[in-house]
C-alpha positions as CSV (number, residue, x, y, z in Angstrom):
1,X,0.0,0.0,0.0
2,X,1.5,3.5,-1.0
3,X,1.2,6.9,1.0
4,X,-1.5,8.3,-0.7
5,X,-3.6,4.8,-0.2
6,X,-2.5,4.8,3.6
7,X,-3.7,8.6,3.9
8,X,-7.1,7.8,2.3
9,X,-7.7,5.0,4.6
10,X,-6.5,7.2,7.7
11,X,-8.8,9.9,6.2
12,X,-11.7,7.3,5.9
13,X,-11.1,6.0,9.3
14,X,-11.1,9.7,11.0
15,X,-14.2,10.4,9.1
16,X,-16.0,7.9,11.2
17,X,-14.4,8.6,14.6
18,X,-14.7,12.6,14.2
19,X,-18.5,11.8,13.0
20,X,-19.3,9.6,16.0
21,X,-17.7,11.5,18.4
22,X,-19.7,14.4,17.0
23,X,-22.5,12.8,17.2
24,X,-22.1,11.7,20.9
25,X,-21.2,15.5,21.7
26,X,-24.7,16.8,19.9
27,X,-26.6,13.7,21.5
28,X,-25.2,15.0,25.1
29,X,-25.5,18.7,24.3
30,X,-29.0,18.9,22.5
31,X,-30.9,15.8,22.7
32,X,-31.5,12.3,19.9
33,X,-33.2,14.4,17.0
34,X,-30.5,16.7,16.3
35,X,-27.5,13.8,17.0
36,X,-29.6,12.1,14.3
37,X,-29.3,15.3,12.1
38,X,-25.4,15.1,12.5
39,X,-25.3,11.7,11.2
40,X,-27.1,12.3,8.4
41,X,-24.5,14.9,7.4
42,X,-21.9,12.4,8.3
43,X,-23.4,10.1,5.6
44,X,-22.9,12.7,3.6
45,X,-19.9,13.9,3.5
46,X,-18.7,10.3,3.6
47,X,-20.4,9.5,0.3
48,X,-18.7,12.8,-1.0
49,X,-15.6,11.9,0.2
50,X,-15.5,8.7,-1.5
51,X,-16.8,10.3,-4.4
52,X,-14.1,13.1,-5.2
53,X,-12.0,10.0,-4.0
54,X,-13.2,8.1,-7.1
55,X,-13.2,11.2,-9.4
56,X,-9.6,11.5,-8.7
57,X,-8.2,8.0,-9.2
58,X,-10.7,7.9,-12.7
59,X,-8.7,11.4,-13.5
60,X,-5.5,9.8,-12.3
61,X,-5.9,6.3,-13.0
62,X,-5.3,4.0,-16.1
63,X,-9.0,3.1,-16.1
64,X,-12.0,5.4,-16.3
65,X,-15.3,5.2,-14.7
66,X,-18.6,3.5,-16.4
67,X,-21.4,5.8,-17.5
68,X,-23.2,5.4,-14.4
69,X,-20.5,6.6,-12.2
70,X,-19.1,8.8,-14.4
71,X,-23.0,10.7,-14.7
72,X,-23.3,10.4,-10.4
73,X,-19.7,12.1,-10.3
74,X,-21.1,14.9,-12.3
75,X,-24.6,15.5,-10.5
76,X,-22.7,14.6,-6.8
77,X,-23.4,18.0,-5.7
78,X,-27.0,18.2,-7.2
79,X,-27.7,14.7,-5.3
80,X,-25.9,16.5,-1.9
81,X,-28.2,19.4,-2.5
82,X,-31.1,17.3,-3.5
83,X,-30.6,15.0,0.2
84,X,-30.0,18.5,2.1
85,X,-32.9,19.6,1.3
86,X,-35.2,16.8,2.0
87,X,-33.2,16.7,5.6
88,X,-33.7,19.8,6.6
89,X,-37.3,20.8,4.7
90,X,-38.9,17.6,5.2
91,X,-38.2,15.7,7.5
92,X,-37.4,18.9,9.7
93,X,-33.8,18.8,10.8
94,X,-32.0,21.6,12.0
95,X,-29.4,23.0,9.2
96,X,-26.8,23.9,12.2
97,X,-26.2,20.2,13.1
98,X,-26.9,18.6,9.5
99,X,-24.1,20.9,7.9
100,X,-21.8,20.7,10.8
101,X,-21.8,16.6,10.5
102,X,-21.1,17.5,7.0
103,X,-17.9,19.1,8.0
104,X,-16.7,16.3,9.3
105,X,-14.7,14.8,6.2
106,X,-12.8,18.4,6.2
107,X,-12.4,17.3,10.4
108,X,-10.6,14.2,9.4
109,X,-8.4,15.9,6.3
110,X,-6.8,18.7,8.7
111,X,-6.4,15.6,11.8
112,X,-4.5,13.6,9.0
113,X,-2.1,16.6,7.9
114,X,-1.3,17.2,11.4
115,X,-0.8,13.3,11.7
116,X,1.9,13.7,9.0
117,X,3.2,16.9,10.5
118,X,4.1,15.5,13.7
119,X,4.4,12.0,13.1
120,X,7.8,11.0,14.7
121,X,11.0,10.6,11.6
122,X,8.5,11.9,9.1
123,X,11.3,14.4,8.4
């Protein structure tokens, strides 16, 4: 496995944590409903995560993506906006906690840089 694989996986793996941890802090501090609102922003900043992740290697890589994923790569941020909406308009989420669980893949990306700032004989 090469850096950038082990960074991804890091970067995967503090996802998670920073979105659970998140969402035990909300469940403490405001109650279920809105902890339930933060992991539905997890969800989605995990699925646009791995999709920038996949737009990247298709850009990078040898092979390119199907039609299919190649058409949800395009509309991602339609779809993001698309799920946003129904959170928070209909089934009556608050947009504080559902975008702040969305921040949580940007969490993970400045945890890992500092990981490889300070990681002991990384320079």
């Amino acid at each position: 496995m090469d850096f950038n694989e082990r960074a991804l996986r890091r970067i995967r793996i503090l996802t998670i944590a920073v979105g659970l941890a998140g969402a035990a802090a909300v469940l403490g501090w405001q109650g279920m409903r809105p902890a339930l609102g933060f992991l539905m922003g997890v969800g989605l900043s995990v699925a646009n995560f791995e999709g920038l992740s996949k737009l990247v290697h298709a850009i990078g890589g040898s092979r390119s993506p199907g039609p299919v994923a190649a058409m949800l790569i395009a509309l991602r941020y339609l779809l993001i906006g698309i799920a946003l909406y129904v959170i928070v308009k209909i089934l009556g989420f608050a947009p504080v906690v559902v975008l702040s669980g969305l921040l949580t893949a940007f969490g993970a990306v400045v945890l890992e840089v500092l990981y490889e700032l300070i990681r002991p004989g990384h320079l």
